[in-house]
Each structure stands twice: as structure tokens, then as C-alpha cells.
C-alpha positions as CSV (number, residue, x, y, z in Angstrom):
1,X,20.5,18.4,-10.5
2,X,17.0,19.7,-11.0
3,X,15.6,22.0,-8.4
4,X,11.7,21.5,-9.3
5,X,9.5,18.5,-9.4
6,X,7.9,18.0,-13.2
7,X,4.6,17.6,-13.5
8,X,1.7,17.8,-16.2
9,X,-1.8,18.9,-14.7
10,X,-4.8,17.8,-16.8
11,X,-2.6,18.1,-19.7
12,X,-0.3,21.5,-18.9
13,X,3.0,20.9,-17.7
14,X,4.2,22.8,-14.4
15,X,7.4,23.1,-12.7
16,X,7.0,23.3,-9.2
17,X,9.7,24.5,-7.0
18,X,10.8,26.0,-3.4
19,X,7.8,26.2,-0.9
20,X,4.9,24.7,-3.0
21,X,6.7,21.6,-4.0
22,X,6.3,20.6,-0.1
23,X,2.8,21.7,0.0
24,X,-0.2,18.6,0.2
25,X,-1.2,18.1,-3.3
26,X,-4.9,18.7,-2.1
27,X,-3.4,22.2,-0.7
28,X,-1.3,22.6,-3.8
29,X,-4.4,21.9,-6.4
30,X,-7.1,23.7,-4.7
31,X,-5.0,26.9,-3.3
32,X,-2.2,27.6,-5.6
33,X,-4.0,26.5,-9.2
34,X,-7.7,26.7,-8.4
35,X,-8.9,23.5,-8.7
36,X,-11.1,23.4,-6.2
37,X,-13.6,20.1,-7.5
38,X,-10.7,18.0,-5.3
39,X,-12.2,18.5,-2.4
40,X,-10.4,17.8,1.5
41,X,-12.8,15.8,3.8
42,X,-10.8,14.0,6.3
43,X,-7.3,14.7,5.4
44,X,-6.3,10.9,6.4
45,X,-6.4,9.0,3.1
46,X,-10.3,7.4,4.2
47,X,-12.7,9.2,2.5
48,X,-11.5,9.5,-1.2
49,X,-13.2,13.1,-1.7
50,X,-9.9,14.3,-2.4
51,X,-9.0,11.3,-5.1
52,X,-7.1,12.3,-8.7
53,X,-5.6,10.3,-11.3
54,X,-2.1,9.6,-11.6
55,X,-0.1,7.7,-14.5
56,X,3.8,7.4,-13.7
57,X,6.2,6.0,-16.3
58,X,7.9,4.0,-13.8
59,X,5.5,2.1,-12.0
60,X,5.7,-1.3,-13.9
61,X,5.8,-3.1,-17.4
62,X,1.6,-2.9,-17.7
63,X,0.9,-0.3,-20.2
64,X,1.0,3.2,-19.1
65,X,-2.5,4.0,-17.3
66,X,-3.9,6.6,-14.9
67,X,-4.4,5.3,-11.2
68,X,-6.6,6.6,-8.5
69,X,-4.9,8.2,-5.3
70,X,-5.5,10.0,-2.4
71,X,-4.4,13.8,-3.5
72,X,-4.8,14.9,0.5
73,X,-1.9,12.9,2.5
74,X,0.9,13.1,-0.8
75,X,3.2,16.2,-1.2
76,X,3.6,17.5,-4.7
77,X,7.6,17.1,-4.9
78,X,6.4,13.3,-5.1
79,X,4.2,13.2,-7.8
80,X,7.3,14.2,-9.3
81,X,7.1,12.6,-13.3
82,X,3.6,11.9,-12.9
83,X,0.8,13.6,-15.2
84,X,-2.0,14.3,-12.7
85,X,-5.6,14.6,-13.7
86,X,-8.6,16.3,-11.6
87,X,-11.9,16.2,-12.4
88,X,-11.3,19.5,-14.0
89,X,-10.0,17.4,-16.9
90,X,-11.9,14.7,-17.5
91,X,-14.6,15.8,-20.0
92,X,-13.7,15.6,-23.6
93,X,-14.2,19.6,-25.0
94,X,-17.6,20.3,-23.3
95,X,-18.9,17.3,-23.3
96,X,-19.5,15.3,-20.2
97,X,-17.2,11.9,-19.2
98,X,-19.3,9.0,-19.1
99,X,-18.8,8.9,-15.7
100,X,-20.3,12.1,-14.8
101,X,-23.3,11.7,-17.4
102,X,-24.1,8.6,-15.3
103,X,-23.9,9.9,-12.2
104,X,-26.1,12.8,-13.3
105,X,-28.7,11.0,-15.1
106,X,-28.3,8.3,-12.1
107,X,-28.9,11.0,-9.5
108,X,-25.6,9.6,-8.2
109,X,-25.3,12.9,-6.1
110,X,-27.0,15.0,-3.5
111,X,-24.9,17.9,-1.7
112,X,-22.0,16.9,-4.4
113,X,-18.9,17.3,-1.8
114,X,-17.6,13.5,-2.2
115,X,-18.9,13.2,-5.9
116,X,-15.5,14.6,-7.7
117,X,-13.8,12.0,-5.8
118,X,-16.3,9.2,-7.0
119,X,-16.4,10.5,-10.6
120,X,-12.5,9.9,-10.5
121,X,-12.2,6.4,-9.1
122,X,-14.6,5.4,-11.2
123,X,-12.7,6.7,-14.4
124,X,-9.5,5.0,-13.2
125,X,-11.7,2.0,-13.2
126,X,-13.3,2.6,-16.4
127,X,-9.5,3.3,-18.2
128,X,-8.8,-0.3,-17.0
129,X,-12.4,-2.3,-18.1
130,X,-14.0,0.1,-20.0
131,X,-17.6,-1.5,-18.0
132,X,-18.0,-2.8,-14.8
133,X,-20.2,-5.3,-13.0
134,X,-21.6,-4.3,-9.4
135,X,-19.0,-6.3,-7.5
136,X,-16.3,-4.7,-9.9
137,X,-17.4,-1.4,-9.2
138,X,-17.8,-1.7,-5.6
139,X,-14.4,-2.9,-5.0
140,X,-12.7,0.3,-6.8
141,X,-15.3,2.5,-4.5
142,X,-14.0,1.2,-1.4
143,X,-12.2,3.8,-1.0
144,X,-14.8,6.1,-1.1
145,X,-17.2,7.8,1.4
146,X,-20.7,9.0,0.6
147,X,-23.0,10.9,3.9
148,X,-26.2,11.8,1.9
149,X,-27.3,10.0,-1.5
150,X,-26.7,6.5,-0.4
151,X,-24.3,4.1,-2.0
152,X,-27.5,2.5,-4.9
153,X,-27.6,5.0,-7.2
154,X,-23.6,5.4,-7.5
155,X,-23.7,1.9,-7.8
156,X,-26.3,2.1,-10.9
157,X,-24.1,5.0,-12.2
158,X,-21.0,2.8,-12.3
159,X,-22.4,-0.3,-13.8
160,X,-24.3,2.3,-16.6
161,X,-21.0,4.1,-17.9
162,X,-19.4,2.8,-20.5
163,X,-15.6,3.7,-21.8
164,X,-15.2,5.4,-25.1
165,X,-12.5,6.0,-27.1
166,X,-12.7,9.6,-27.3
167,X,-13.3,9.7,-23.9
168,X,-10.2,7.4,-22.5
169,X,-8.0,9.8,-20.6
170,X,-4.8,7.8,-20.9
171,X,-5.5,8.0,-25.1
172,X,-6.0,12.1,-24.9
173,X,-3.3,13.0,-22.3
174,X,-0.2,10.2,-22.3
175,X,1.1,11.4,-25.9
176,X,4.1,10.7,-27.0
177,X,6.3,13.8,-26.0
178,X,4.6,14.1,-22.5
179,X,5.9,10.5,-21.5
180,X,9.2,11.2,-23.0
181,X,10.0,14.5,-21.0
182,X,8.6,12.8,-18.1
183,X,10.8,9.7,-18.8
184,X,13.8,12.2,-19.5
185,X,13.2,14.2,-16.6
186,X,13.3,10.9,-14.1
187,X,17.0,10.2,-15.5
188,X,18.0,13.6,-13.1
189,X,18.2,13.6,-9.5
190,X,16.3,16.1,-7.7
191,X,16.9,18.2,-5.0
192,X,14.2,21.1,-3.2
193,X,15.0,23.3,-0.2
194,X,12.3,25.3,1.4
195,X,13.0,26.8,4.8
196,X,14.6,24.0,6.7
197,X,13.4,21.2,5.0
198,X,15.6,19.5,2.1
199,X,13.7,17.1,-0.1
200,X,16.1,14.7,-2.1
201,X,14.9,12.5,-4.7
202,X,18.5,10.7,-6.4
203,X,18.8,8.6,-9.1
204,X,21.1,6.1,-7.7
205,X,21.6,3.9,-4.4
206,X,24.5,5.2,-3.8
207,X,23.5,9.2,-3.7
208,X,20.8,7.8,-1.6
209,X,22.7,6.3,1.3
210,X,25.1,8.9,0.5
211,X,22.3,11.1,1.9
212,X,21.4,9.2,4.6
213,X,24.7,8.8,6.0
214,X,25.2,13.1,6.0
215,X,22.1,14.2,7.5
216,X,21.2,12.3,10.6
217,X,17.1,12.1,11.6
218,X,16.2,11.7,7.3
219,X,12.8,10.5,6.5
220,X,12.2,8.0,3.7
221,X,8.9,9.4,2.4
222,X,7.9,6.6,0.3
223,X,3.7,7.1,-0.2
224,X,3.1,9.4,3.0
225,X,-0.1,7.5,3.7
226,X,1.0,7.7,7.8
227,X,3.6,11.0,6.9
228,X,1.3,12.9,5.7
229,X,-1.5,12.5,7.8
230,X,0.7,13.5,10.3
231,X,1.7,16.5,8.7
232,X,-2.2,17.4,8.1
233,X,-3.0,17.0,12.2
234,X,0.1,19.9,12.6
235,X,3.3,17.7,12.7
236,X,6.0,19.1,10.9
237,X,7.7,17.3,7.7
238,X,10.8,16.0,9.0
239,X,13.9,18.1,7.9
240,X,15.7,16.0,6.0
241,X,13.5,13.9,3.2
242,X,14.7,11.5,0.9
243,X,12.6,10.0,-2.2
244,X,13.4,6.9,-3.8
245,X,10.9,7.0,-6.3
246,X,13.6,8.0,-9.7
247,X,15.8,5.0,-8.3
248,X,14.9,2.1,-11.4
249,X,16.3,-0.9,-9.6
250,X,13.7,-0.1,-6.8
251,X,10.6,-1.1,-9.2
252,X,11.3,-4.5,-9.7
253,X,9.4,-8.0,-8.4
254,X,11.8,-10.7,-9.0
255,X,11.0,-14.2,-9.1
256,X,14.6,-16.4,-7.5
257,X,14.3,-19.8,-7.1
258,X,11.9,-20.1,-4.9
259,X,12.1,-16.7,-3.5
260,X,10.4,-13.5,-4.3
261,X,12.1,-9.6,-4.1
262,X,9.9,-6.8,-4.0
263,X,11.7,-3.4,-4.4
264,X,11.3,0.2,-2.0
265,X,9.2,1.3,-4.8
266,X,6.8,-1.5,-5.7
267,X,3.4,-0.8,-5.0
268,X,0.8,-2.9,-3.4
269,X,-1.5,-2.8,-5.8
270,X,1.7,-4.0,-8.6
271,X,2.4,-6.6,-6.1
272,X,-0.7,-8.1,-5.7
273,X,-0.2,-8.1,-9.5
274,X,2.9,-10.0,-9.3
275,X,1.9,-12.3,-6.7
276,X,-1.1,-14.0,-7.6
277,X,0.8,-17.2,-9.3
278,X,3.6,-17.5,-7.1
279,X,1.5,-16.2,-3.6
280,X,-2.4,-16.5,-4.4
281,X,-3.3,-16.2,-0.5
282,X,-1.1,-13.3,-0.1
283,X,-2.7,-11.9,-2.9
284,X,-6.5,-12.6,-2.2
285,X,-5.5,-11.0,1.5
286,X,-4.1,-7.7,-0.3
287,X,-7.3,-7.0,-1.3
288,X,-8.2,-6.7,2.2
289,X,-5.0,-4.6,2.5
290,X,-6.5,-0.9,2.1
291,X,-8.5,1.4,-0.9
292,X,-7.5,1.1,-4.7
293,X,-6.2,4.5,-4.1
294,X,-3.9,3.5,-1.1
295,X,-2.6,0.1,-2.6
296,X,-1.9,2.5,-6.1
297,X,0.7,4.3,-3.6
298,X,1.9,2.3,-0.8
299,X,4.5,0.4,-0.6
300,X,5.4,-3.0,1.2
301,X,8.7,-1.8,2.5
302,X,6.2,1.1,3.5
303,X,4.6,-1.2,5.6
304,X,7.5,-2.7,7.3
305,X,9.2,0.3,7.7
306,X,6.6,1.7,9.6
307,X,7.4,-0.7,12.3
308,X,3.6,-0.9,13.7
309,X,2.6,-4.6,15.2
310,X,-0.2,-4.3,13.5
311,X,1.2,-3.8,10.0
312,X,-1.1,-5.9,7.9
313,X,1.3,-8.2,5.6
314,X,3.8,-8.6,8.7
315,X,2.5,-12.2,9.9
316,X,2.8,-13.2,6.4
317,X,6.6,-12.4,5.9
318,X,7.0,-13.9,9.4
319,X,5.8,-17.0,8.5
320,X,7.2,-17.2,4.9
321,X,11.1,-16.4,5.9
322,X,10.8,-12.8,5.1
323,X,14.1,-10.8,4.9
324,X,14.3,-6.7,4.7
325,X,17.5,-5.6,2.7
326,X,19.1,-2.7,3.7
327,X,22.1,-0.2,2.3
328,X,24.4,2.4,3.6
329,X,27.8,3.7,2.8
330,X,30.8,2.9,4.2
331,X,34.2,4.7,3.1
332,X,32.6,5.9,-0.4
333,X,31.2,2.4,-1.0
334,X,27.8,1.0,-1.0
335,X,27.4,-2.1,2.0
336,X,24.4,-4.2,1.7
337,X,23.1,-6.9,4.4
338,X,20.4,-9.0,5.3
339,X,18.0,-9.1,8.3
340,X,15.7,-11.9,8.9
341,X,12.2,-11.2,10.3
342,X,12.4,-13.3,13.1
343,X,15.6,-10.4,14.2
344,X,13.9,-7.4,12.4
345,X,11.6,-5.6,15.3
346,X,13.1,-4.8,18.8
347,X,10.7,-2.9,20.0
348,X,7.5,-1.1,19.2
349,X,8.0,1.2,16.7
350,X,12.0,0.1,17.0
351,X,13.6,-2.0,14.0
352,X,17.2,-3.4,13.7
353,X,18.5,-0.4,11.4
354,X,21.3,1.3,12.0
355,X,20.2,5.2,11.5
356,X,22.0,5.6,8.8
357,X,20.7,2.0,6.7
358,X,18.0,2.4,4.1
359,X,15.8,-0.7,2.9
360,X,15.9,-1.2,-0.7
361,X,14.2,-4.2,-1.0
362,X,12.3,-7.2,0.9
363,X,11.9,-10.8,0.1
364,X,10.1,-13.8,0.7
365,X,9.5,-17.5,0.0
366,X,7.2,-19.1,-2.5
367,X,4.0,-20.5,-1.3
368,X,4.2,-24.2,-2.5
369,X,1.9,-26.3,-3.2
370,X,2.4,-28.9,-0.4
371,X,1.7,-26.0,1.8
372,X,-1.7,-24.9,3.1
373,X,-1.3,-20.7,3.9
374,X,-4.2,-18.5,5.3
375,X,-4.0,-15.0,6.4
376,X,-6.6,-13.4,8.5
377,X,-7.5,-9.6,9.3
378,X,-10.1,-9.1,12.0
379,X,-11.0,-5.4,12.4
380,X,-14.4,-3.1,13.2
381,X,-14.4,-2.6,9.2
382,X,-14.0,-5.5,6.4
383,X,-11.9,-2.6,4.2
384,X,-9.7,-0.3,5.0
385,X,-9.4,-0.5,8.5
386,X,-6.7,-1.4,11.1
387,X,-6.5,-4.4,12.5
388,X,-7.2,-5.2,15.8
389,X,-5.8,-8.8,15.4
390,X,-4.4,-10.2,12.4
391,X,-2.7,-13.9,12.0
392,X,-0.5,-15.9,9.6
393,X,-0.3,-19.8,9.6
394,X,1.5,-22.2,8.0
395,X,1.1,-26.2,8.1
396,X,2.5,-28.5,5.8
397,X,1.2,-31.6,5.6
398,X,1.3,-35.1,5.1
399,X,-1.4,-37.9,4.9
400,X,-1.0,-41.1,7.2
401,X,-3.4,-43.0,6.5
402,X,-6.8,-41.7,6.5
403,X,-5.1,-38.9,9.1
404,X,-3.1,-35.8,8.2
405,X,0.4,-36.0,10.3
406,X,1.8,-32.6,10.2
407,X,5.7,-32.0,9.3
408,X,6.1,-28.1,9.6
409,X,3.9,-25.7,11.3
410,X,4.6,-21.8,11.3
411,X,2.5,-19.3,13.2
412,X,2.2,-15.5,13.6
413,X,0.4,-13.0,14.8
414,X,0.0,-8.9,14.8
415,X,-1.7,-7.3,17.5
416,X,-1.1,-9.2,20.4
417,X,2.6,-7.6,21.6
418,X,4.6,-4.6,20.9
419,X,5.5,-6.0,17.9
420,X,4.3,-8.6,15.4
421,X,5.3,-11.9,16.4
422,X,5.8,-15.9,15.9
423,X,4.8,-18.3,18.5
424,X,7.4,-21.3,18.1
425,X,5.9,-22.7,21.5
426,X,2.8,-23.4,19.5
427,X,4.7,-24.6,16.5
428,X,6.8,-27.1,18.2
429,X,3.3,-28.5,19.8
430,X,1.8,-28.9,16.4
431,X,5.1,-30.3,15.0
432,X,5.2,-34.3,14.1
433,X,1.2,-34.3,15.8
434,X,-1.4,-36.0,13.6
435,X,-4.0,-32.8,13.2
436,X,-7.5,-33.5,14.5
437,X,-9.8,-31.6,16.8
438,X,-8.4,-31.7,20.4
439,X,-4.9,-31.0,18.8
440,X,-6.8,-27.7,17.5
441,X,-8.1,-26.8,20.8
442,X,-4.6,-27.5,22.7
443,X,-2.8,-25.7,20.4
444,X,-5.5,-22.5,20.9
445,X,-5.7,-22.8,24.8
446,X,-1.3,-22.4,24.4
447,X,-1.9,-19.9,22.1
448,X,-4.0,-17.9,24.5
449,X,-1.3,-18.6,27.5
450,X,1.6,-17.4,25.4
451,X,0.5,-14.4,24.6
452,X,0.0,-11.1,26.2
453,X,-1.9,-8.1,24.3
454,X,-2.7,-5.2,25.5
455,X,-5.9,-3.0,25.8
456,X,-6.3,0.1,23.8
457,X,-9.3,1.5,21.7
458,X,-9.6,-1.2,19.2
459,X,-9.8,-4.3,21.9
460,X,-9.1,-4.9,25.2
461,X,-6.4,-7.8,26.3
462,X,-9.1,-10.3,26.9
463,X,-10.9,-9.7,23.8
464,X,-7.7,-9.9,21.8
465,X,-6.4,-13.4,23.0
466,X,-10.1,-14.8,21.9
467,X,-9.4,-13.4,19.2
468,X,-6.1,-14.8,18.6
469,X,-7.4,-18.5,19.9
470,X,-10.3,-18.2,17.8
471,X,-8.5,-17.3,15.0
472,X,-6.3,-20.5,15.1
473,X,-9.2,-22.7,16.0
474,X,-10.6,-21.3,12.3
475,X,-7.6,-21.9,10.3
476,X,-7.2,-25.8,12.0
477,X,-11.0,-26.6,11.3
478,X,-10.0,-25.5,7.8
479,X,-7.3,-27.2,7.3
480,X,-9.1,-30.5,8.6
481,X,-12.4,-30.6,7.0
482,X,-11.3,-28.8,3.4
């Protein structure tokens, strides 16, 4: 049982135990080893000033890369078995990255506070396509904020660098022996007490609900994207933590018949990956989900675990026969079960877990081809926002005639109740219809009867049930016309 978390820092490798371990990694790299170019902005994940690289044995069966994430909202004990890079450790000797010759010779920055975190997404980005177009680039800057120089001469920065060999950080820092001590290290479990908070990373599922089932109140911290913005605002870390991240089994996306598993520890960004064949709507909406450097953390079982109706992929499981599995212990033995969707969410905030049941993995059906699946997000932002109304439907389909008679019809929503939710009153008024335009607006004036959201700062109840109505009147003219 090790007592530290591993870690190599632009190259040097550090031990970190007791009290630092628990620190923010933003805290951790500017107080405790000086690196101060990772600069803390909003301390929520938004604004990416705070963004470093990370490359993680474990994360899938691509080759071994360095990812962007946010540095401000993770603790160090879970970047456990990573090698982390700042922007301390990007040039090659003393010469500039490409990156940062563009954005000098672009004028890509002004006062210079977000530009470390720019200069590193776009590096992760550049290790992956070694050039990028303008819509390429944009999409890895989403996650990042600029105040003062204006977005154009980033942009003509990102599109002007150009990978080198000598210059690819995942070819001058993932050598040989790094990876294997990293790889050799993730084989231990790990345990770090500071005060009165344990932090337990196990190798097993059975040390894990092992865990669960001694200290009552534990914390899964999967990617902290909501944990640890807690923690920044002056919430506590919970007392007892547990990590799943050395755990193998948790890593995997397997295909089953017609059913996909995700692990705990797959990432939305290695789902989307996984998906686009088997899923390609889910996929296109993921891109929607959040920044690079917040799909390169979270997790989907993140997502569902956090039990929020407005949890962006939740309509989608909903309507795809979504199932969470869960573990605990029981008389020295691990006990697994099943919990459909439709059964999953009691409650805001309130799931159908015993406290002392972990989920180690969620699956869903296949898309087929015979049926037509949209997702849609409204919110005040296109990316990385929260949604104020969200909506999964489902219709398959079948032509009579010159008219198309519908055989199934699924709908759900996020946003308009405590928790995310289907509408089988609407589907059973769809069901055995032929589709055409007053069917559409029926089916959107029931929609709008059925349900009752409430007003907070992101909508009022009114503007939500247009929203919901509106929403379905979208999908149905899509579905009809092409």
C-alpha cells in the first residue's frame, strides 16, 4: 500500500504525500513548486487559464498522448500516474514551442494572464494533428477565455503553428522508463490521510466497496469538475474519498449485442471516441457536452452520479434503456445489480443507491438504423454551459404508403422536474399515429400540459414549457420533411 500519489512534473518525478496530495493542483503547482505561468481565474473549470497537460497510461488503447485539463478544480492525489506538463515545460532547451512563437509573432496576447492556458490547449491539440484548420482550432479553445486581445489573432496563431518532431512533448517526456514506473506504480493501491480526510485509491472492486461499506458518508471523486469547485467556494472535501481511477476493469467501452457498457472511469472525450459508429447522435451531441479539457476528465457515471435533472446525456440514456450498475459487499463478497433509468432518480439530487453501493459501470442500447434519434441542448451559451432545457426523442418508423406510421416513440426531457424525466403520456399519443403536422402540434400542446418546471435563474416555468413544446415541434418537423 503506497502512501503518496506518483507523479512526473515536466519531466521530474515527485512523490506527493500527507497534506499536499489533497491540495488543488492549481494550488499545488503555483504554491508548493513555483510554477506560477498556471494561472487561477475562476476556480470553476470555465475559463482554462489554469489548463496543463496530462498523459495517463490508463486511459484507453489510443497511443499514449498528453490531454488538456482544467489544473484548478482536480486534487493532486488524482493525477496520481499521470506525467503533468505546465507551460514551464513546453519549450525544447531555450527555444520557443511553436505554439508560443505563434502567439508572439501573432500578437496572440495582451495582459498575458489567460495566454499560458491557451498556449497549452493548443499544444494538446498540436500533439494530436500536428496543424489545425480554424474550425479545428476553435473547437479545442472552447474551453478557453480571453478579456483583452480578442479571439482573431489566437485564432491566426493556432492555424500558423506547426508540430515538430523535436518539439512533440509526448516524444521528449513519455520515455520508456517513465511509463513503466507509472504503469508499475498503478498495480498498488493507495491510500493518503491528512487531518480528517482519508483518500483511497484501490486496485480492486472489491477493496473498493470494501471501503464504501466501512466508512459511511464516502465520496466517489471521480473528475471533481462539481467536487472541486465546491471545495474552491470554501466547502470542505468530504472525509472519506475514494478514487477509482487504478481499478482496470473500470476503463473499458464494451460493445454486447446490441448494447454498449461504459466503465466509472471512461472519459467523455474516450466515449465520444467509442461511440461514433455504434451512437453517431450521441456522439455529435457530446461535443456540445462541455470543453476539451472537461470531456479529457469527466466521466459519464460522473454525470449520472451527480444526480442533477439537468445532467446533459440523461434524456439520452432515458430514452435508449439506460441501466447504472452498482456494487457493494455483502458477507466478504462482492453483490452486483442492475437499476433501470426509468427507477434510477427519486428525487432531486436523490438516486436509488443504497449508501453503501458504488456504480461501476452504465450501459445502453445501440442506436439502429431503423431508428431516427436527436438530442437537443438549449442553454444561454452554445458550449459549455448548463442547460436550461435539454430533450431526447426517439421514433421509429415505418412508411405506409406515401405516409410515415409510427411503431415506437420514446421521449425525455431534463429541466422541466426535479429530475430528468420520460413522458409516456406523450408516447402512447404518438404510438400506432401516422406522423404529420397536427399530430406534431397535439403531441407539443400534451407535452406542455404534462409537465411542470420550475422557475430559477436560467428560465422561468413558462419559458421552460415553450421550450419543451418547441423543442418537440423541431424534432417532428425533422423527422417529417428530412
Amino acid at each position: 500500500m503506497r502512501d503518496y500519489s506518483l507523479i512526473y512534473l515536466n519531466g521530474v518525478r515527485k512523490e506527493v504525500r500527507g497534506r499536499e496530495a489533497l491540495l488543488m493542483l492549481a494550488d499545488w503547482l503555483r504554491k508548493e513548486e513555483g510554477l506560477t505561468g498556471t494561472k487561477i481565474v475562476c476556480a470553476e473549470g470555465d475559463c482554462g487559464a489554469c489548463t496543463v497537460l496530462r498523459a495517463f497510461p490508463q486511459i484507453d488503447n489510443n497511443p499514449l498522448q498528453f490531454e488538456a485539463i482544467n489544473s484548478c478544480i482536480a486534487t493532486v492525489a488524482q493525477m496520481d500516474g499521470s506525467h503533468l506538463l505546465t507551460v514551464e515545460g513546453i519549450q525544447n532547451g531555450q527555444e520557443l514551442s511553436p505554439v508560443q512563437k505563434a502567439m508572439r509573432e501573432c500578437h496572440g496576447s495582451q495582459c498575458g494572464y489567460c495566454t499560458p492556458g491557451f498556449v497549452m490547449a493548443l499544444t494538446g491539440a498540436l500533439e494530436k494533428h500536428q496543424s489545425l484548420d480554424k474550425k479545428t482550432a476553435c473547437n479545442y479553445l472552447t474551453g478557453n477565455l480571453c478579456r483583452c486581445t480578442g479571439y482573431q489573432p489566437i485564432i491566426e496563431a493556432a492555424i500558423t503553428a506547426k508540430q515538430s518532431e523535436e518539439h512533440s512533448v509526448s516524444k521528449r517526456y513519455l520515455t520508456k522508463d517513465t511509463v513503466a514506473d507509472l504503469s508499475h506504480h498503478q498495480k498498488e493501491s493507495l491510500l493518503i490521510k491528512s487531518g480528517l480526510i482519508t483518500f483511497f485509491a484501490p486496485v480492486t472492486l472489491q477493496e473498493a466497496v470494501q471501503f464504501a461499506s466501512e466508512n459511511p458518508g464516502f465520496k466517489v471523486l471521480g473528475a471533481a469538475t462539481d467536487m472541486g469547485v465546491q471545495t474552491n467556494k470554501g466547502k470542505p472535501l468530504p472525509k472519506h474519498l475514494l478514487s477509482l481511477h487504478l481499478i482496470s476493469e473500470l476503463y473499458e467501452v464494451r460493445k454486447e449485442d446490441t448494447r454498449i457498457s461504459v466503465g466509472a472511469r471512461v472519459t467523455l472525450a474516450q466515449l465520444r471516441r467509442a461511440v461514433e459508429k455504434t451512437n453517431p447522435e450521441f456522439a455529435v451531441f457530446l461535443n456540445l457536452f462541455a470543453s476539451p479539457q472537461i470531456k479529457n476528465a469527466a466521466t459519464l457515471v460522473g454525470n449520472i452520479a451527480n444526480a442533477s435533472p439537468i445532467g446533459d446525456t440523461l434524456p439520452f440514456l432515458l430514452v435508449s434503456h439506460g441501466k447504472v450498475h452498482v456494487a457493494s459487499i455483502e458477507k466478504g463478497s462482492v453483490q452486483k445489480r442492475e437499476i433501470a433509468f426509468s427507477e434510477l432518480f427519486l428525487d432531486y439530487k436523490k438516486l436509488a443507491l443504497k449508501p453503501s453501493e458504488i456504480i461501476t459501470h452504465v450501459s445502453f442500447d445501440e442506436t439502429c438504423q431503423d431508428q431516427i434519434l436527436k438530442i437537443y441542448k438549449v442553454s444561454q451559451r452554445k458550449d459549455l454551459d448548463i442547460s436550461t432545457v435539454s430533450g431526447a426523442f426517439l421514433l421509429k418508423t415505418s412508411l405506409q404508403g406515401k405516409d410515415k406510421k409510427i411503431e415506437e416513440a420514446r421521449l425525455a426531457y431534463g429541466g422541466v422536474a426535479a429530475t430528468p424525466v420520460r413522458l409516456p403520456e406523450a408516447e402512447k399519443a404518438l404510438q400506432g399515429k401516422v406522423l404529420d403536422s397536427k399530430l406534431i402540434h397535439e403531441v407539443s400542446e400534451l407535452i406542455g400540459k404534462i409537465i411542470s418546471p420550475q422557475t430559477d435563474l436560467r428560465g422561468s416555468q413558462t419559458y421552460r414549457k415553450v421550450l419543451a413544446m418547441n423543442l418537440f415541434k423541431k424534432y417532428g418537423r425533422e423527422v417529417l420533411h428530412g
